[in-house]
TORTORDO-730421 format. One record per residue (C-alpha): residue number from 1; x, y, z. Coordinates in nm, 2 decimals, always signed. Each point is the difference from the previous one (the first is absolute). Layout:
<pase nr="NUM" X="X" Y="Y" Z="Z"/>
...
//
This chain:
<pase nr="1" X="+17.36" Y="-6.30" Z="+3.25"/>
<pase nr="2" X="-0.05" Y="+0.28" Z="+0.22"/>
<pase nr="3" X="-0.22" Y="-0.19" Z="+0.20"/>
<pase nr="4" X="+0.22" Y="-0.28" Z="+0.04"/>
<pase nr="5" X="+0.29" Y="+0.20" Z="+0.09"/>
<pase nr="6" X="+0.22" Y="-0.07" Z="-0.28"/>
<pase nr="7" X="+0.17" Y="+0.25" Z="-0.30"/>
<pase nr="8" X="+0.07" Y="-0.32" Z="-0.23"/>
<pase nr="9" X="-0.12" Y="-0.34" Z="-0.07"/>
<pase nr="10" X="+0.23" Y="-0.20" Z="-0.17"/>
<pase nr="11" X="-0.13" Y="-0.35" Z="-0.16"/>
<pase nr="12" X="+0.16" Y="-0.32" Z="-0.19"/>
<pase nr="13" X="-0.24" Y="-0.27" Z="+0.05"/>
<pase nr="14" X="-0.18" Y="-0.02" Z="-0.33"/>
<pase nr="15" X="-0.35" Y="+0.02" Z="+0.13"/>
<pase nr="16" X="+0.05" Y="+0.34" Z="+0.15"/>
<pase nr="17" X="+0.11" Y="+0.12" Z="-0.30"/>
<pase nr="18" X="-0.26" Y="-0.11" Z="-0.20"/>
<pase nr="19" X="-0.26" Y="+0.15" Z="+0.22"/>
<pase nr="20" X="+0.19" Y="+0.31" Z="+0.06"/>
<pase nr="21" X="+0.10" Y="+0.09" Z="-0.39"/>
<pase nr="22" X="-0.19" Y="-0.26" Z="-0.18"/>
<pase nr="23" X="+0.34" Y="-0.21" Z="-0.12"/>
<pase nr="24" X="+0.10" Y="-0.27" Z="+0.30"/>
<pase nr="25" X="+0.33" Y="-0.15" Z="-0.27"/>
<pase nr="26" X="+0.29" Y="-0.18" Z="+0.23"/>
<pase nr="27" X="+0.28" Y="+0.15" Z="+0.07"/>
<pase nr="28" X="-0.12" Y="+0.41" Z="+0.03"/>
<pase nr="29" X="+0.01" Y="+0.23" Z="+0.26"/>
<pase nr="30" X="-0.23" Y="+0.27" Z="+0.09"/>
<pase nr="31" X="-0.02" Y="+0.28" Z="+0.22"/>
<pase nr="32" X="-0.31" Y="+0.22" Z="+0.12"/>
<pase nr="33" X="+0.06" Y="+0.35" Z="+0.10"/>
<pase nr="34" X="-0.22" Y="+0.28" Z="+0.20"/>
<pase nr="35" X="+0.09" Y="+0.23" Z="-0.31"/>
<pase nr="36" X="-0.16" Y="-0.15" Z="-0.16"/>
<pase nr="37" X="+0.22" Y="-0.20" Z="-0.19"/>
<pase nr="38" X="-0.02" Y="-0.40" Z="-0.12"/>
<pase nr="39" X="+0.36" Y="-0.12" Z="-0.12"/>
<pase nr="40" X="+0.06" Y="-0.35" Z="-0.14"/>
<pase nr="41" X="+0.32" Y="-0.15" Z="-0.10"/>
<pase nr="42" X="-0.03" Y="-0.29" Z="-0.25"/>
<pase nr="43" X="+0.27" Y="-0.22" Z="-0.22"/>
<pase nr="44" X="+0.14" Y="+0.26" Z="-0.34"/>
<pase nr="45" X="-0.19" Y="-0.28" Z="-0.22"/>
<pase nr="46" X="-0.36" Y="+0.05" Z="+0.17"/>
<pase nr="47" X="-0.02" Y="+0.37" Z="+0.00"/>
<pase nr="48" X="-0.21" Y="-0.05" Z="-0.32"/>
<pase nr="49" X="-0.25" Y="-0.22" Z="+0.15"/>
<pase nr="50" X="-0.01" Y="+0.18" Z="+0.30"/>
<pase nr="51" X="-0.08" Y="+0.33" Z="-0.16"/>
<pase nr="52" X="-0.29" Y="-0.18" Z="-0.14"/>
<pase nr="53" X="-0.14" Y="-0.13" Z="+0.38"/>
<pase nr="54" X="+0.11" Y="+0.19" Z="+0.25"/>
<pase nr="55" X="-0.13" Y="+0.32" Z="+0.15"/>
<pase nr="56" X="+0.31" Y="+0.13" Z="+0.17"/>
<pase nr="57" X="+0.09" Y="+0.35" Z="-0.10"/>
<pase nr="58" X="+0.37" Y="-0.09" Z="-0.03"/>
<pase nr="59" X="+0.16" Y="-0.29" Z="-0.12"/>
<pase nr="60" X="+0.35" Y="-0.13" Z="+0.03"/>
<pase nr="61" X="+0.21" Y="-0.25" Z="-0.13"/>
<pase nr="62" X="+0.33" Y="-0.24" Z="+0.14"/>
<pase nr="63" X="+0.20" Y="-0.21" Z="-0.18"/>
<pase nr="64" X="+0.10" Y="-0.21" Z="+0.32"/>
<pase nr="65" X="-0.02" Y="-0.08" Z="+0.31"/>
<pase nr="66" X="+0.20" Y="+0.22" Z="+0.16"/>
<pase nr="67" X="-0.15" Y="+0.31" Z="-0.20"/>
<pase nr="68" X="-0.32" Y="-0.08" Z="+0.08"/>
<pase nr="69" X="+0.05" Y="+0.06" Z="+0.38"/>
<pase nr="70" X="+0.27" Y="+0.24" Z="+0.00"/>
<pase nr="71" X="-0.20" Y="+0.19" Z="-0.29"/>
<pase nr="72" X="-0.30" Y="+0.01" Z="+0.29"/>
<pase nr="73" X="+0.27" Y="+0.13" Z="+0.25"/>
<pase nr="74" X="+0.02" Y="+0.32" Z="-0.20"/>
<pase nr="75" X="-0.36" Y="+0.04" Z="-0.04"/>
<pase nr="76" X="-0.08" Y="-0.02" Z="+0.31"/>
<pase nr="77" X="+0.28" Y="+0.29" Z="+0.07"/>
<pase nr="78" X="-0.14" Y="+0.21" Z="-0.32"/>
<pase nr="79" X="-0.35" Y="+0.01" Z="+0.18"/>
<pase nr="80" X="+0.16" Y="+0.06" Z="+0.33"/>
<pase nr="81" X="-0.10" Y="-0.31" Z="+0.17"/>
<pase nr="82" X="+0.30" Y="-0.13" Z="+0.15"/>
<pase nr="83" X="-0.06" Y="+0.10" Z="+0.28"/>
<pase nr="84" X="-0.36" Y="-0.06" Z="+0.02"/>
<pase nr="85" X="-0.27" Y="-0.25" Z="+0.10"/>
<pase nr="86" X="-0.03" Y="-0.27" Z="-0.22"/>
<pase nr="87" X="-0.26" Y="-0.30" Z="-0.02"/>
<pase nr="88" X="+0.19" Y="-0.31" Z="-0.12"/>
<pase nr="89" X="-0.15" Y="-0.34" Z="-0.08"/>
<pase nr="90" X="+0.16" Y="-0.22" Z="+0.30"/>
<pase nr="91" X="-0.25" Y="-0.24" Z="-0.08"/>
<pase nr="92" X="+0.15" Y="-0.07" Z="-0.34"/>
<pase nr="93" X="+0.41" Y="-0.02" Z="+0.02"/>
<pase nr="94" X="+0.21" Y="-0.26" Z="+0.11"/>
<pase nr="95" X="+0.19" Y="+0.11" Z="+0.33"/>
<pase nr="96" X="+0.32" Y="+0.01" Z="-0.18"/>
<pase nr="97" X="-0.11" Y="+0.24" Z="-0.29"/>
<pase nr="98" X="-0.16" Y="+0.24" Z="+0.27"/>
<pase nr="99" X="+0.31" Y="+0.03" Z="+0.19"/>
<pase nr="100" X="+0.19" Y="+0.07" Z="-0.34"/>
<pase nr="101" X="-0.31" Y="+0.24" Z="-0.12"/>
<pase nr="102" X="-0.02" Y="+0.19" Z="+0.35"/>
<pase nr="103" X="+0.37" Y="+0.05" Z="+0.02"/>
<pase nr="104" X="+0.06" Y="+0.11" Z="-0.34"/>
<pase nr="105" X="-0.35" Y="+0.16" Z="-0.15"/>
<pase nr="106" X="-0.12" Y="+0.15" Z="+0.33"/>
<pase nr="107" X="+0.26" Y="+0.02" Z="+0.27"/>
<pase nr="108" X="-0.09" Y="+0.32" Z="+0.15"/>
<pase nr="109" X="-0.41" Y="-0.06" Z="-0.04"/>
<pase nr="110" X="-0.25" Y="-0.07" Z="+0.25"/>
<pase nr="111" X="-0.10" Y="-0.35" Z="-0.11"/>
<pase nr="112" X="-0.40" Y="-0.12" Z="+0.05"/>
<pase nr="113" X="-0.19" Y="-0.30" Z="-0.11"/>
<pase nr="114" X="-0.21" Y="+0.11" Z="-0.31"/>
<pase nr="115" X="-0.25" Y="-0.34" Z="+0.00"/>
<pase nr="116" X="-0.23" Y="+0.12" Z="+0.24"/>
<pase nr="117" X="-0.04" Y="+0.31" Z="-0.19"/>
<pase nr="118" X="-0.03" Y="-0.16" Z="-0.36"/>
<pase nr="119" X="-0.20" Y="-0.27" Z="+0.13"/>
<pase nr="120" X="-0.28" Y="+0.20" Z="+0.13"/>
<pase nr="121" X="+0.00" Y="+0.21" Z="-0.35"/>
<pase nr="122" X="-0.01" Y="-0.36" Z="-0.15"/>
<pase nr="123" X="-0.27" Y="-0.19" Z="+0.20"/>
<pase nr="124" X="-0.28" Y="+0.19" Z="-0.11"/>
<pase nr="125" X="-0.08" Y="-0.05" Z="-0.35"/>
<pase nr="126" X="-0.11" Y="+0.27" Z="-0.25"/>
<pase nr="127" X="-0.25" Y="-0.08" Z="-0.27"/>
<pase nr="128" X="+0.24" Y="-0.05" Z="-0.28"/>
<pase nr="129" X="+0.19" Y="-0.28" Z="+0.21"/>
<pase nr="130" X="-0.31" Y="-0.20" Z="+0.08"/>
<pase nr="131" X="-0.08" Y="-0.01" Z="-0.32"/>
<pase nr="132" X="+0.36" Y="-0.15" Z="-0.08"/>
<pase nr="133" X="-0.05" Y="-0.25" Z="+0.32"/>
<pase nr="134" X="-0.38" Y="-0.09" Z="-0.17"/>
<pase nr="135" X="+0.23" Y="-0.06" Z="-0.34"/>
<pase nr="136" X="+0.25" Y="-0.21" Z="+0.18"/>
<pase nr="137" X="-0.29" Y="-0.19" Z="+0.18"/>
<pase nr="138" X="-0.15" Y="-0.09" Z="-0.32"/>
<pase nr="139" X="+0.32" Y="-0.16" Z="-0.09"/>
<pase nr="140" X="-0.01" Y="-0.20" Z="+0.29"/>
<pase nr="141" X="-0.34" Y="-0.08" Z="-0.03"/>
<pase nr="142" X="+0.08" Y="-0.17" Z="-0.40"/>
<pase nr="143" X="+0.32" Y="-0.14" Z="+0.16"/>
<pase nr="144" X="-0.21" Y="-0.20" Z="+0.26"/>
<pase nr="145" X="-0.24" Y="-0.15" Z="-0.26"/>
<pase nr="146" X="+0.26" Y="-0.12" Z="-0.19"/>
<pase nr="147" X="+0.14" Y="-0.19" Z="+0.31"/>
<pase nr="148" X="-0.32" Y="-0.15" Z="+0.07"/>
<pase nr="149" X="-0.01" Y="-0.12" Z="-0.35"/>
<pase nr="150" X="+0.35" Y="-0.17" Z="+0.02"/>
<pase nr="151" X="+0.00" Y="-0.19" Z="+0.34"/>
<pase nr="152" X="-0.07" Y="-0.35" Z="+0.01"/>
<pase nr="153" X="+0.14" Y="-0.28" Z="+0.14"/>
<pase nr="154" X="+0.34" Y="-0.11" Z="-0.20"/>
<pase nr="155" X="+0.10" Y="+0.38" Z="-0.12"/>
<pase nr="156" X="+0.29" Y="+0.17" Z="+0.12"/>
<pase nr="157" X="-0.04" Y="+0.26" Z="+0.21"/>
<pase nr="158" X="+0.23" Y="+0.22" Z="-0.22"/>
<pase nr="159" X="-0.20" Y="-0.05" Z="-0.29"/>
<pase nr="160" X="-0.27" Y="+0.15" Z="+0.17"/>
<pase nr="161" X="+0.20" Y="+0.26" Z="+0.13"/>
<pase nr="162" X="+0.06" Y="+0.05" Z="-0.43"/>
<pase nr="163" X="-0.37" Y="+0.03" Z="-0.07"/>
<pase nr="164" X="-0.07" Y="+0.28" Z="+0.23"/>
<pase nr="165" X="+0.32" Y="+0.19" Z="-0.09"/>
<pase nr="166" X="-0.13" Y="-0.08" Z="-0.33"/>
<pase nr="167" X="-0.33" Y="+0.13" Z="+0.06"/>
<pase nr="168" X="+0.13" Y="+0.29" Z="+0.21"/>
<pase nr="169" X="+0.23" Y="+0.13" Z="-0.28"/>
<pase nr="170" X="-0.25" Y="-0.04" Z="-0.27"/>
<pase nr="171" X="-0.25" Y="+0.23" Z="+0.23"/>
<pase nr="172" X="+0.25" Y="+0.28" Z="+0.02"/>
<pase nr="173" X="+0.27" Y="-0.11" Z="+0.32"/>
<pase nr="174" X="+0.34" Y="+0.17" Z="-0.03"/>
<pase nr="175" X="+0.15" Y="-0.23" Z="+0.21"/>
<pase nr="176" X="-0.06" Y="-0.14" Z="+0.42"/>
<pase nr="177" X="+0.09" Y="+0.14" Z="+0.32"/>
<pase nr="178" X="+0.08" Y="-0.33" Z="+0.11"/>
<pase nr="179" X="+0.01" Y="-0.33" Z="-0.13"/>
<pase nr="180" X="-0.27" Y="-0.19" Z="-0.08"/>
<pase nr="181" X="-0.09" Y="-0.26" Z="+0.25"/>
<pase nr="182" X="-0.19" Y="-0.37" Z="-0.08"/>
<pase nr="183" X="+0.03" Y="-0.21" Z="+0.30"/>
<pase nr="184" X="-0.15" Y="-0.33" Z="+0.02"/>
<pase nr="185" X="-0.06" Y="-0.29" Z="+0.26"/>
<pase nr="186" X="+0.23" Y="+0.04" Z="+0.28"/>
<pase nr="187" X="+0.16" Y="+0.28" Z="-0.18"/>
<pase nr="188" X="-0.28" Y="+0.19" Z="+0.07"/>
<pase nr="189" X="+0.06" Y="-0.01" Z="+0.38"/>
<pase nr="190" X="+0.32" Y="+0.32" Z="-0.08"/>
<pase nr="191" X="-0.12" Y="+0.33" Z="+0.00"/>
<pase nr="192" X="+0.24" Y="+0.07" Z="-0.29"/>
<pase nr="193" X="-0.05" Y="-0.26" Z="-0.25"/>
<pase nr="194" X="+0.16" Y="+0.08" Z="-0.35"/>
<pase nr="195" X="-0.11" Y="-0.22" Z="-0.26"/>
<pase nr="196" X="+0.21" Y="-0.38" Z="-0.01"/>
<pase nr="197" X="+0.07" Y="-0.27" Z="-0.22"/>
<pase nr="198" X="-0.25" Y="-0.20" Z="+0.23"/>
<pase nr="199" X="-0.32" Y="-0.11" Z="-0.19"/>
<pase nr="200" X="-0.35" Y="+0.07" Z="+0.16"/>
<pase nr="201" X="-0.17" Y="-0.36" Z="+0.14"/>
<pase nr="202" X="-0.36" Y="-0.04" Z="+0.08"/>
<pase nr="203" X="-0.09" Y="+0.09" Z="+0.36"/>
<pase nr="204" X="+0.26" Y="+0.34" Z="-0.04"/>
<pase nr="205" X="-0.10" Y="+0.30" Z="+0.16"/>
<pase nr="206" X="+0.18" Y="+0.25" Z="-0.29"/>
<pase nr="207" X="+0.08" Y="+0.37" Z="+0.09"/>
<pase nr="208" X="+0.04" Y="+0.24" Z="-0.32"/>
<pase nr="209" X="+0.13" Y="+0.35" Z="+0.07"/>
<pase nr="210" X="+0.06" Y="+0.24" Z="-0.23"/>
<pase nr="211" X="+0.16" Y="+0.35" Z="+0.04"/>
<pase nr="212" X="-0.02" Y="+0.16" Z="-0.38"/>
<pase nr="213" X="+0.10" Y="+0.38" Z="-0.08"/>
<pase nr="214" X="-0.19" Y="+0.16" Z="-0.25"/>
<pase nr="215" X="+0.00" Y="+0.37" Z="-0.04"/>
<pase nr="216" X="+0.27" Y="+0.02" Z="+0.24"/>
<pase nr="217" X="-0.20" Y="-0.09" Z="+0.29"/>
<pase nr="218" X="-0.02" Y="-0.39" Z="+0.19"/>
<pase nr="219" X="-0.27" Y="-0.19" Z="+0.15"/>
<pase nr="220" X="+0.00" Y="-0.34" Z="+0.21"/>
<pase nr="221" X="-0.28" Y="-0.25" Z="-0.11"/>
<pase nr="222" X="+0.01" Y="-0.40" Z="+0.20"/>
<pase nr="223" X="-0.25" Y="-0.26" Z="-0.04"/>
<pase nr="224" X="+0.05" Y="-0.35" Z="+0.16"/>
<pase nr="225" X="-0.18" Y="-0.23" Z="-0.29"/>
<pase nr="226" X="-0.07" Y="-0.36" Z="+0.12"/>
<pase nr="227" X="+0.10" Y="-0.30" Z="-0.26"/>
<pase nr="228" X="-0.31" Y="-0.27" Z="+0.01"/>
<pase nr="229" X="-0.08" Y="-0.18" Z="+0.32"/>
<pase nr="230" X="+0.22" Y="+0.17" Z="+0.30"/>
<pase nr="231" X="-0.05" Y="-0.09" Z="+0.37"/>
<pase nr="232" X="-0.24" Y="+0.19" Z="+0.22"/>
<pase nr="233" X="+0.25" Y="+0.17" Z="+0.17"/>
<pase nr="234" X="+0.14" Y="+0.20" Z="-0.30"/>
<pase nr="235" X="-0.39" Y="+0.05" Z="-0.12"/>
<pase nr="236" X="-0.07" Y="+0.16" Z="+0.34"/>
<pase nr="237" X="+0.34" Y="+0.19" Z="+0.03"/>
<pase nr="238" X="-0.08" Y="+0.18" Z="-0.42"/>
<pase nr="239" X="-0.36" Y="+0.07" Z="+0.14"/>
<pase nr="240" X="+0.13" Y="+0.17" Z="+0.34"/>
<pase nr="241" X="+0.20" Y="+0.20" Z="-0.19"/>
<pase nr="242" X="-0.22" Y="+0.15" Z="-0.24"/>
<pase nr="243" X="-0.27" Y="+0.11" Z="+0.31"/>
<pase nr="244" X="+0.33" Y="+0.13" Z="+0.22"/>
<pase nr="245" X="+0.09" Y="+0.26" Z="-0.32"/>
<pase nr="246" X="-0.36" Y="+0.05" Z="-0.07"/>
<pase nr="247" X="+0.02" Y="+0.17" Z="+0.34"/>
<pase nr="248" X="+0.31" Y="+0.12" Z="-0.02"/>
<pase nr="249" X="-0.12" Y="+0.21" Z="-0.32"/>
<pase nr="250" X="-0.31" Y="+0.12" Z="+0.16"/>
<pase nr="251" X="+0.22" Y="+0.11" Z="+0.30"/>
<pase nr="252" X="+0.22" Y="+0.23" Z="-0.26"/>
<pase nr="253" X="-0.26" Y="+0.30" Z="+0.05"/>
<pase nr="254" X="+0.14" Y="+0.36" Z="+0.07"/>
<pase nr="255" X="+0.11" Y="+0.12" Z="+0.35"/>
<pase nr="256" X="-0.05" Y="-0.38" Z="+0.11"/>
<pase nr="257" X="+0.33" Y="-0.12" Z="+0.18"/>
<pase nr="258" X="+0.22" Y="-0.14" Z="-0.26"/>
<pase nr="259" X="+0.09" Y="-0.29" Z="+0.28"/>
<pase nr="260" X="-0.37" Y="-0.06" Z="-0.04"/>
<pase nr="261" X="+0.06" Y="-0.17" Z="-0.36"/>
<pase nr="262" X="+0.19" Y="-0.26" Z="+0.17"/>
<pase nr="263" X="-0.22" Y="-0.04" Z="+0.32"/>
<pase nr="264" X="-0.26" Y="-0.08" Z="-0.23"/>
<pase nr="265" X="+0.15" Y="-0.25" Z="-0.21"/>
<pase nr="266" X="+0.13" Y="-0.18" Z="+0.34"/>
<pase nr="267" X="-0.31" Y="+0.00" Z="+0.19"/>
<pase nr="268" X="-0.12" Y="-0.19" Z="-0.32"/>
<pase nr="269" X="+0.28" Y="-0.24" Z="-0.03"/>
<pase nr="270" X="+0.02" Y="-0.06" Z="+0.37"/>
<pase nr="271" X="-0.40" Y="-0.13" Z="-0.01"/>
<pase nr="272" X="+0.07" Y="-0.23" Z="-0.27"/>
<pase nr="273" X="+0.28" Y="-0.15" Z="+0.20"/>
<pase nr="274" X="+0.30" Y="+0.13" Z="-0.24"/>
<pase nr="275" X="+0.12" Y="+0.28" Z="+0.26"/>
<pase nr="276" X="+0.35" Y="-0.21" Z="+0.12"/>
<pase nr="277" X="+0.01" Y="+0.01" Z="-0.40"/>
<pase nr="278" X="-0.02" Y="+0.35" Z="-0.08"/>
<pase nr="279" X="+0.28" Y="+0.19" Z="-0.17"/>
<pase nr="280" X="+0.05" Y="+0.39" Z="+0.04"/>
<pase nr="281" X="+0.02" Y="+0.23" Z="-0.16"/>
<pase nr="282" X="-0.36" Y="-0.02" Z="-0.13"/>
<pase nr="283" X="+0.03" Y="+0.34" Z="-0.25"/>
<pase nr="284" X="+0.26" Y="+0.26" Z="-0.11"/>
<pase nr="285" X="-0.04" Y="+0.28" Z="-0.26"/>
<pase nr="286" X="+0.08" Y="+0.01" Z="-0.41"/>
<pase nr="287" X="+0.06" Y="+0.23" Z="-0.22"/>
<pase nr="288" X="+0.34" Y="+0.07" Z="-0.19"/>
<pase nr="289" X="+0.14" Y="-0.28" Z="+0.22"/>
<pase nr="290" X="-0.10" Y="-0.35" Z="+0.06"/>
<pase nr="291" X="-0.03" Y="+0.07" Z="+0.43"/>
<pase nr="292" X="-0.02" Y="+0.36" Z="+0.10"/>
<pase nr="293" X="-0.21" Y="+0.22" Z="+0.25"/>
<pase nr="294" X="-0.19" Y="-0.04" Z="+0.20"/>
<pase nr="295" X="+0.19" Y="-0.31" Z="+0.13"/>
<pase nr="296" X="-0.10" Y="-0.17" Z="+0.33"/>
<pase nr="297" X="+0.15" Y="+0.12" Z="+0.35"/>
<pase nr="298" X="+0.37" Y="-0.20" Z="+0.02"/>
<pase nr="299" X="-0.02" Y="-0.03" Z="-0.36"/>
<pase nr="300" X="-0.01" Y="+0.38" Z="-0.04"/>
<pase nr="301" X="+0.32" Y="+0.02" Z="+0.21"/>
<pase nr="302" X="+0.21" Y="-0.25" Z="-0.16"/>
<pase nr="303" X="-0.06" Y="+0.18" Z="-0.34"/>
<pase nr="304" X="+0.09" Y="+0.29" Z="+0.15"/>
<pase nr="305" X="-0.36" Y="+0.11" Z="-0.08"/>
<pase nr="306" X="-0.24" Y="+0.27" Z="+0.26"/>
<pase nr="307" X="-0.25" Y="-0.19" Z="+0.22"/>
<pase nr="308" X="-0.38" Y="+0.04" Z="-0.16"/>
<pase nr="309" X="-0.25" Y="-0.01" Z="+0.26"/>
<pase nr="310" X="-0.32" Y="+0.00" Z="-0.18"/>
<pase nr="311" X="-0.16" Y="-0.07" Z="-0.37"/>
<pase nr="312" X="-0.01" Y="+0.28" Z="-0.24"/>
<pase nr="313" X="-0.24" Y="+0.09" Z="-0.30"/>
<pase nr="314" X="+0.32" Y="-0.01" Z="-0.29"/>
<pase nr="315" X="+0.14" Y="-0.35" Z="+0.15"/>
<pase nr="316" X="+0.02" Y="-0.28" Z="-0.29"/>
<pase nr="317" X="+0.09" Y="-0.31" Z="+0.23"/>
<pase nr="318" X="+0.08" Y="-0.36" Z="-0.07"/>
<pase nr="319" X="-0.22" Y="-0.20" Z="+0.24"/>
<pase nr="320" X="+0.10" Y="-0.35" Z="+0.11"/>
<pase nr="321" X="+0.31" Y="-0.03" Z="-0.01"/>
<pase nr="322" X="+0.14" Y="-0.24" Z="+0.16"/>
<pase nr="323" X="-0.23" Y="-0.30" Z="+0.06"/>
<pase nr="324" X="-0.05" Y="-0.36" Z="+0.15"/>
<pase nr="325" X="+0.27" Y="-0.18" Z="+0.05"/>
<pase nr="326" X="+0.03" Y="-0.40" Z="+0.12"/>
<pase nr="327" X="+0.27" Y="-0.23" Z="-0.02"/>
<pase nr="328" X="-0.07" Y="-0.12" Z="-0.33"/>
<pase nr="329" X="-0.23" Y="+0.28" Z="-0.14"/>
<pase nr="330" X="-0.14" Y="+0.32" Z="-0.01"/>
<pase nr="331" X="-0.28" Y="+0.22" Z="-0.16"/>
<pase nr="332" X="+0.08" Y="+0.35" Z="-0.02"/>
<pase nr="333" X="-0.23" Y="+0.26" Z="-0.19"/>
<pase nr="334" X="+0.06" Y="+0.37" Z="-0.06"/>
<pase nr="335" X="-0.16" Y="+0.29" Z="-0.24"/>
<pase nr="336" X="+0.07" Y="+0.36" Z="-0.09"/>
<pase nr="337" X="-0.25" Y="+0.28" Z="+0.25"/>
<pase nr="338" X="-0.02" Y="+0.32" Z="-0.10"/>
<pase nr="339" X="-0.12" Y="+0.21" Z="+0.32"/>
<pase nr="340" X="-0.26" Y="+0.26" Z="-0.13"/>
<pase nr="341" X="-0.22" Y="+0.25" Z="+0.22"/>
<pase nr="342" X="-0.27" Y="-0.23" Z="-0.03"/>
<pase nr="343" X="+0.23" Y="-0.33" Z="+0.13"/>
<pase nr="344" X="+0.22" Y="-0.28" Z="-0.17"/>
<pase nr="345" X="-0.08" Y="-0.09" Z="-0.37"/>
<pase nr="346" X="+0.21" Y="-0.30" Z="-0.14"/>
<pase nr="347" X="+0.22" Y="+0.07" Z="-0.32"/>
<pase nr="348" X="+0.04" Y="-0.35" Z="-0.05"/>
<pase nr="349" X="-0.29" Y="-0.24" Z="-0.06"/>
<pase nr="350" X="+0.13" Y="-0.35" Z="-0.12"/>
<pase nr="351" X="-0.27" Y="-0.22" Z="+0.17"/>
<pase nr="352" X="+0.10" Y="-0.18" Z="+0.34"/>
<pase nr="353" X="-0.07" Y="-0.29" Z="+0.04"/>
<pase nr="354" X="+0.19" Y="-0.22" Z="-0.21"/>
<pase nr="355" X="-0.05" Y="-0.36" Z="-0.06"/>
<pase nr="356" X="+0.10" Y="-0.23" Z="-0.34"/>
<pase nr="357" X="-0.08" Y="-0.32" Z="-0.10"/>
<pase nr="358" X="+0.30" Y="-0.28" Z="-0.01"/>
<pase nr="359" X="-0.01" Y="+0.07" Z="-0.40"/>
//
């Protein structure tokens, strides 16, 4: 904090919280002091669980709304913070609930961001948390089989979305980060494709993406499976893309330019004729959340998120995201990367290439 110039950092957003005090529950507040102190604010019926989770040294509770800010008001007078420098999540409220939080929570402070300060804590994983991302890849990795097993021509993509949830659930997954996407034929051609009543034909290009939590932690996992005989086109376009990440990965190697991931996987992409094709961006972090740092250049802006120039040993990245994309098709593949001294080393290792019969 004293680095960063601030005497409190006060958090809502779930994921911060859970990384911060090791409890991320909805609707809490938290605040970080130089003291120091760690004060969380939770609903009167959770302080039981809570006391169970969470590591903050004080804990206290609201019975509404209106307590639960005002309530933070007064702490922030009782530690003598009013006045002070406080790092806020900007990134996280709605405009309207900032103007009501800054006017009535902190109207004398000295307001800054607090992303680009808990997104650099966050981006580099410890130990403990690649070995939750490694469980959550796992998951991933059973989901995937299972969706394999269910396409064929005449099923539904929702009942293959079924089977991998199934799958996922059975393997330990607490839930997704997003929802699970089956996207067949022409469907295949969005770059969000959550799966539809449509039923897979022969000749589809199908996209599976999965996002499972387990342990807390998400991972992305993608494979484009082809249904019996497809034209030469969509053959070529699946096999482009599996070389362009292959690079991409082997570009993910410490102090390397992070731009370098995607340079890679468009110089690839670009010789197989599939450049005018390409869709950015082509990798973003995990961890806690489903996209967090290091995210690409304009990317890293919109989210409110610090610019990250280069790759670092710690980094666990999803790598190929976003894919191909035609008018009525595309092939997108993408894997878990955990950065180590020694360069990139996939979490995720569902095979890639992905091709079944017209059963």
């Amino acid at each position: 904090m004293e680095r960063a110039g601030i005497d409190g950092l006060f958090v809502m957003k779930p994921a911060n919280l859970a990384y911060l005090t090791g409890d991320g529950r909805p609707c809490a507040l938290g605040l970080l002091t130089r003291a120091p102190r760690c004060i969380v604010a939770v609903p009167a019926s959770d302080l039981q669980a809570v006391r169970r989770t969470s590591a903050a040294t004080d804990i206290r509770v609201f019975r509404s709304e209106e307590e639960m800010f005002h309530g933070f008001r007064d702490v922030l007078r009782e530690q003598g913070l009013s006045e002070a420098t406080i790092a806020v999540e900007k990134n996280f409220f709605d405009a309207a609930l900032f103007e009501v939080f800054t006017a009535h929570i902190l109207p004398k402070a000295r307001i800054v961001a607090a992303a680009p300060i808990l997104s650099r804590l966050r981006m580099l994983k410890e130990p403990e948390e690649v070995e939750c991302l490694r469980a959550a890849a796992r998951v991933a990795d059973e989901g995937m089989a299972a969706a394999v097993q269910a396409v064929r021509a005449g099923v539904r993509e929702t009942d293959v979305a079924g089977e991998a949830e199934r799958a996922m659930r059975r393997a330990g997954a607490e839930g997704w980060a997003s929802a699970t996407y089956v996207a067949s034929g022409w469907r295949s051609a969005m770059a969000h494709g959550p799966a539809s009543l449509k039923a897979i034909e022969t000749g589809d290009a199908v996209q599976v993406h999965l996002a499972p939590i387990a342990s807390g932690y998400t991972v992305d996992l993608c494979r484009t499976i082809l249904v019996g005989k497809v034209s030469a086109d969509v053959t070529k376009a699946a096999d482009a893309y599996v070389e362009a990440q292959r690079r991409g990965i082997a570009a993910a190697t410490p102090g390397a330019p992070l731009t370098g991931i995607d340079t890679a996987m468009a110089s690839a992409l670009d010789s197989a004729g599939f450049g005018e094709a390409f869709l950015r961006p082509v990798f973003h972090g995990v961890g806690l959340e489903h996209e967090e740092a290091p995210i690409p250049g304009g990317h890293a802006v919109i989210h409110g998120e610090e610019k990250i120039e280069r790759v670092m040993a710690g980094m666990v990245l999803a790598i190929g995201n976003c894919g191909i994309y035609r008018d009525d098709f595309g092939a997108r593949l993408e894997d878990i990367v955990w950065v180590t001294e020694s360069g990139p080393v996939s979490l995720t290792h569902h095979p890639k290439v992905l091709r079944v019969a017209d059963r």
